[in-house]
C-alpha positions as CSV (number, residue, x, y, z in Angstrom):
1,X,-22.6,-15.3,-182.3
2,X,-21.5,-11.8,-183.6
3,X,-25.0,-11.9,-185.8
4,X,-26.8,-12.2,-182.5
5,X,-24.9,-9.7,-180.7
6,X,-25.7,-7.7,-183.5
7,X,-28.8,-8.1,-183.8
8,X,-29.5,-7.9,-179.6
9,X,-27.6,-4.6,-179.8
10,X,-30.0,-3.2,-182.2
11,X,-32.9,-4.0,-180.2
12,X,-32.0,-1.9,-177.2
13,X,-33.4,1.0,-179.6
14,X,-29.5,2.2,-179.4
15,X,-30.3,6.0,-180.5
16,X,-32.6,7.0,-178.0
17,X,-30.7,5.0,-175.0
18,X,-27.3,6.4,-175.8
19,X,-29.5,10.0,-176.2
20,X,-31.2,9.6,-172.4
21,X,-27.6,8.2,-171.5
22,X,-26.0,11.3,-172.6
23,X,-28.6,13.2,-170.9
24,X,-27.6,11.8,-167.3
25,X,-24.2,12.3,-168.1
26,X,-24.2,16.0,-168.6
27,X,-26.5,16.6,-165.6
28,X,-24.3,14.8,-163.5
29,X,-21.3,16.7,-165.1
30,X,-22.7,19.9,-164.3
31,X,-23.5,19.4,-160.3
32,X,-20.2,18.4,-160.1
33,X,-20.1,14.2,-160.2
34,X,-16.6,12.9,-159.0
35,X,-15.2,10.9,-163.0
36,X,-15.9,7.2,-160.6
37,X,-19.7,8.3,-159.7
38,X,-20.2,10.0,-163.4
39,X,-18.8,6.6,-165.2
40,X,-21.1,4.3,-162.9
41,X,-24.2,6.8,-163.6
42,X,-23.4,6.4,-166.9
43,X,-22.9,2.8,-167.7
44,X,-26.5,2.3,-165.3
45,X,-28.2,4.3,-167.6
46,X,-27.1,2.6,-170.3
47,X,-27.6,-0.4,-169.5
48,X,-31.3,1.0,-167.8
49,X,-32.1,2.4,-171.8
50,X,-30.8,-0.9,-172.9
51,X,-33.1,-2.7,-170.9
52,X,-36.1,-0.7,-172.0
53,X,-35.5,-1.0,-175.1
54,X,-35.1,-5.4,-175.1
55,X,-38.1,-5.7,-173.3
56,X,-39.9,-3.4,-176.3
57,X,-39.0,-5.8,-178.6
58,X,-39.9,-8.9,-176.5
59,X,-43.1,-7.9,-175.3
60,X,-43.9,-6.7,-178.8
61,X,-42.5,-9.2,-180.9
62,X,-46.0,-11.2,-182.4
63,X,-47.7,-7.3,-183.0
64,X,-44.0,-6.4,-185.1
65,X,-44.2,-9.3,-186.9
66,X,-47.9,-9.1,-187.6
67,X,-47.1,-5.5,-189.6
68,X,-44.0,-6.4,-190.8
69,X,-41.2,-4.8,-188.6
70,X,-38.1,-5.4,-190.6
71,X,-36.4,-2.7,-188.8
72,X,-36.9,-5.2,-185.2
73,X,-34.5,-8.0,-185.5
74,X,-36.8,-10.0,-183.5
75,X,-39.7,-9.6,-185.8
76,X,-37.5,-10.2,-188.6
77,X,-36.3,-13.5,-187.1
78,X,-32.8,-12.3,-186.9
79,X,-32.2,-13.1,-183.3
80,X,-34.7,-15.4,-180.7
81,X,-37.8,-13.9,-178.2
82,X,-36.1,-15.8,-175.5
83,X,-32.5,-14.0,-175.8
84,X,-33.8,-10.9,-176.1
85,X,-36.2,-11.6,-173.2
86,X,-33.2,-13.0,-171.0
87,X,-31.1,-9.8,-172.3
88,X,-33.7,-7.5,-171.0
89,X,-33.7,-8.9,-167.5
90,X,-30.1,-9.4,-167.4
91,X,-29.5,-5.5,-168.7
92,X,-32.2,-4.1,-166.1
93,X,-30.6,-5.8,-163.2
94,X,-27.5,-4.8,-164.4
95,X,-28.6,-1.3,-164.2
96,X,-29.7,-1.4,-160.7
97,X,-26.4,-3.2,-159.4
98,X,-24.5,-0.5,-160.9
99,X,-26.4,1.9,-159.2
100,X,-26.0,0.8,-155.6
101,X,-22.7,2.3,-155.3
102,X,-24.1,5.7,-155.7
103,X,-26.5,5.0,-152.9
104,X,-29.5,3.6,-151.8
105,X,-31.9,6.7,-152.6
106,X,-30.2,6.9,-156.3
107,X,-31.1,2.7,-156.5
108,X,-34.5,3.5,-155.3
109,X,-35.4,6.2,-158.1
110,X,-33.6,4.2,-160.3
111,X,-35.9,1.5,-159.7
112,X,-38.8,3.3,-160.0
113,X,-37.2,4.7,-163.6
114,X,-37.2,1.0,-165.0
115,X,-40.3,-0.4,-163.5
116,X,-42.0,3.0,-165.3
117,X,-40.8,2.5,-168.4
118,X,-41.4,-1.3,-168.1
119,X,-45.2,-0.7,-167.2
120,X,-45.1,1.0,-170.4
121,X,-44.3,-1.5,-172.6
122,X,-45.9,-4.2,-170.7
123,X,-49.5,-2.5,-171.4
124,X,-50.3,0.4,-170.6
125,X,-49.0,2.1,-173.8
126,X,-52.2,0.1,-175.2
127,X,-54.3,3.1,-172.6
128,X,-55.2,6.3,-172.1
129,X,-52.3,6.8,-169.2
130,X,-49.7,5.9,-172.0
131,X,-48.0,9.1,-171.3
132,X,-47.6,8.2,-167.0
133,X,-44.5,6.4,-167.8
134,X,-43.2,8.7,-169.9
135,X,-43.8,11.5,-167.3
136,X,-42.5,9.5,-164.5
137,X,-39.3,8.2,-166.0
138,X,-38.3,11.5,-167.3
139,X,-39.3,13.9,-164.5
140,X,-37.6,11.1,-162.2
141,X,-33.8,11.8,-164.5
142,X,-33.0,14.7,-162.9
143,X,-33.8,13.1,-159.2
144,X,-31.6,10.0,-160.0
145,X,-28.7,12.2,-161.4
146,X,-28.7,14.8,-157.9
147,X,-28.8,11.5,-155.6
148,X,-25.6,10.0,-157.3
149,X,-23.8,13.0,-155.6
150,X,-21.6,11.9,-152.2
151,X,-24.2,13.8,-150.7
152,X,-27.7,13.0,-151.9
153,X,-29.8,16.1,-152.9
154,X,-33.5,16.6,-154.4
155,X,-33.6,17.6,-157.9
156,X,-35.2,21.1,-157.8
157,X,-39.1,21.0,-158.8
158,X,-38.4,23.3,-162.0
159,X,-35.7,20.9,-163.7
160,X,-38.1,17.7,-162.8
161,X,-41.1,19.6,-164.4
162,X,-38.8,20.3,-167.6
163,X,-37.8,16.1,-167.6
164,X,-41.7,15.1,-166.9
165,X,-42.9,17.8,-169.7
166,X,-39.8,16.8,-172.4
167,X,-41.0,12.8,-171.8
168,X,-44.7,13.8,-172.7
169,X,-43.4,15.4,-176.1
170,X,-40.6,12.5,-176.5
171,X,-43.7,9.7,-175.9
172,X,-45.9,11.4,-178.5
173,X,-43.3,11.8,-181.0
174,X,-41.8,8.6,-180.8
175,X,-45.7,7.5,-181.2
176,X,-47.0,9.3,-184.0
177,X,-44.8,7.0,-187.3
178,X,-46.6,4.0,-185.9
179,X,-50.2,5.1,-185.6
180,X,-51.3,2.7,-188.5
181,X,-49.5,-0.3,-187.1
182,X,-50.3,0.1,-183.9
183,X,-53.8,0.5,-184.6
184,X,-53.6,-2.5,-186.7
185,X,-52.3,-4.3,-183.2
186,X,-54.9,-2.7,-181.1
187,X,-52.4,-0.3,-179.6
188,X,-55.1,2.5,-178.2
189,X,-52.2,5.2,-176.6
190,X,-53.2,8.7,-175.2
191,X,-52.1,9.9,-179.2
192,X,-53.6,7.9,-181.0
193,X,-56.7,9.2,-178.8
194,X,-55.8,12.6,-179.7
195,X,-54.6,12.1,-182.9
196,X,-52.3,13.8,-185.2
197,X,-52.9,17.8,-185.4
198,X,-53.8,17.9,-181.4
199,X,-50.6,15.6,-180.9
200,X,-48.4,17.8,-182.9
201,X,-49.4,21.0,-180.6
202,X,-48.9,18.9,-177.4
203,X,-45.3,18.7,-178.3
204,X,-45.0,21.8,-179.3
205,X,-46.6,22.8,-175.8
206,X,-44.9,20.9,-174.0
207,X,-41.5,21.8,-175.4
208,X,-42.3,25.4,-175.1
209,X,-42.9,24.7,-171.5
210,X,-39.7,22.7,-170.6
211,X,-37.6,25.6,-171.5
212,X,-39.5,28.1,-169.9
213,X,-39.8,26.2,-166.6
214,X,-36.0,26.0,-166.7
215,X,-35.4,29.9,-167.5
216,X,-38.0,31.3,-164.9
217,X,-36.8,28.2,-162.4
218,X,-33.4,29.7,-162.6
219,X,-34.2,32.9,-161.9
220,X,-31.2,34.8,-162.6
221,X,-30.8,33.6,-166.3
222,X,-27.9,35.0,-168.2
223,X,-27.6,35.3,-172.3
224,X,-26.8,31.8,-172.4
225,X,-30.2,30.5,-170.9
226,X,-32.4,32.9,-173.5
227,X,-30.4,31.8,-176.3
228,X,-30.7,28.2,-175.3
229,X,-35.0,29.2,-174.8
230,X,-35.1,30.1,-178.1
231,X,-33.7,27.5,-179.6
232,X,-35.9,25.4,-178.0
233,X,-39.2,27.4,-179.2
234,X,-37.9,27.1,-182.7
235,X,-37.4,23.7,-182.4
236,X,-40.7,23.3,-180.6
237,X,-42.2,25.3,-183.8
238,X,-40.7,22.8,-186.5
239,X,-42.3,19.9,-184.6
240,X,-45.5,21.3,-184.7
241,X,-45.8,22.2,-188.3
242,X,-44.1,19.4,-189.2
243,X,-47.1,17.6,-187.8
244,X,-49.1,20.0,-188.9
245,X,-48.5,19.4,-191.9
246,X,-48.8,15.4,-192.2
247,X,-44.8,14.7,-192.1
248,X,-44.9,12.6,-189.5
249,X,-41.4,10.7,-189.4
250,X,-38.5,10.1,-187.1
251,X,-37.5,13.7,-188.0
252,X,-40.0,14.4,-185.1
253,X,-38.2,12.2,-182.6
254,X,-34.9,13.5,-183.1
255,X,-36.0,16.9,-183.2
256,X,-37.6,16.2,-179.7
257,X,-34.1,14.7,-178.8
258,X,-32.0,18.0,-180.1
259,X,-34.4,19.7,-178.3
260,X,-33.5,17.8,-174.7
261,X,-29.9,18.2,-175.0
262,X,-30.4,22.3,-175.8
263,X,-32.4,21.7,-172.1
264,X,-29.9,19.8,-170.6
265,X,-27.0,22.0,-171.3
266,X,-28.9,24.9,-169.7
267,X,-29.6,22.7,-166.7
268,X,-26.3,21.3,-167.0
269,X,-25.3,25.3,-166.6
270,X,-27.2,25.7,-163.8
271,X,-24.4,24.0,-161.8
272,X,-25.8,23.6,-157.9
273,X,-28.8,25.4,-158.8
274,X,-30.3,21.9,-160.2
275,X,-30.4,21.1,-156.6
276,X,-33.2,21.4,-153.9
């Protein structure tokens, strides 16, 4: 039993859900969420990234064990397709339950968060749109965060450009370690398309951009917001040569993630200014 748990917890891809959990968190922290609707957004995100994450694994089970996954406790054999497929439906609908009490429009982007990220790795990471979900789910954040308030708000069209622009460098980088197993699968994404040097400036692009569509979205920026824009260029820079320059490894990813949370806490900052 606690070998399966185990092994179900590490399919949920547990560093990048508890990083997009954290993200939701401080957003909602910094409009001003009551503790009872920040724990609830919380624990629906988690168990949203959770979600994502099992029905990765499931979906992709036969192409991980085809290149040797040993890192996928499905692929390695370590836990069953059918638990994790039954965790993944169980977690999603989990996530949306916990959502209703912050409201019907909060449920409904919700919804459309999972189903996204869902479509993704039900097929159409295998396309040329691979990048839509990734665009969708993460310029959708912000919305689900400002409609968990009391009273419902819009997420202002600056902070959901940032979230769709940070999920086009997050999709890429999380892409560019696998290229020779998923081509190997007859995974065909939007980078693989592009391949490695054009990927590598995309992120650095659309990095670059996040930031800057925060500062010049907030119009008053103070010391705090240019500091927090430079991180994020040099951050943007270090992806890109590290690409550049053939070292493609999860160093990218969690580059992209440091990157996020430097965004976050400037629109975290941005207090009521997030909203429409």
């Amino acid at each position: 039993m606690l070998r399966t748990a185990t092994a179900l917890a590490l399919s949920t891809h547990p560093g990048p859900a508890v990083a997009v959990t954290a993200i939701a968190v401080i957003l909602g922290a910094g409009i001003g969420l009551d503790p009872g609707r920040l724990i609830l957004l919380g624990v629906a995100f988690l168990a949203n990234q959770a979600s994502v994450g099992l029905s990765n694994d499931w979906i992709d089970a036969d192409r991980d064990r085809a290149v040797g996954r040993t890192d996928k406790p499905v692929a390695a054999g370590r836990v069953g397709v059918g638990t994790v497929r039954t965790a993944a439906f169980v977690t999603a609908v989990a996530a949306l339950l916990l959502t209703i009490p912050l409201g019907w429009p909060a449920t409904a982007a919700h919804a459309v968060f999972i189903g996204s990220a869902w479509a993704y790795n039900a097929g159409l990471k295998s396309t040329v749109l691979s990048v839509l979900p990734y665009i969708v789910s993460f310029g959708l954040l912000p919305v689900v965060v400002t409609l968990s308030r009391e009273a419902p708000a819009g997420a202002s069209p600056w902070a959901i450009v940032a979230g769709a622009l940070l999920g086009v460098a997050a999709h890429i980088a999380n892409v560019l370690p696998d290229l020779d197993d998923d081509r190997a699968t007859g995974v065909r994404g939007l980078p693989h398309r592009l391949g490695v040097r054009a990927s590598g400036v995309v992120i650095a692009v659309a990095l670059a951009g996040a930031s800057l569509s925060i500062v010049l979205g907030l119009g008053g920026a103070g010391p705090l917001h240019y500091l927090g824009l430079a991180a994020s260029l040099l951050l943007a820079a270090a992806c890109a040569v590290l690409v550049l320059r053939g070292t493609v490894t999860r160093a990218v990813f969690r580059i992209i993630i440091a990157a996020a949370l430097v965004d976050v806490v400037l629109l975290a900052s941005s207090g009521v200014r997030l909203l429409v």
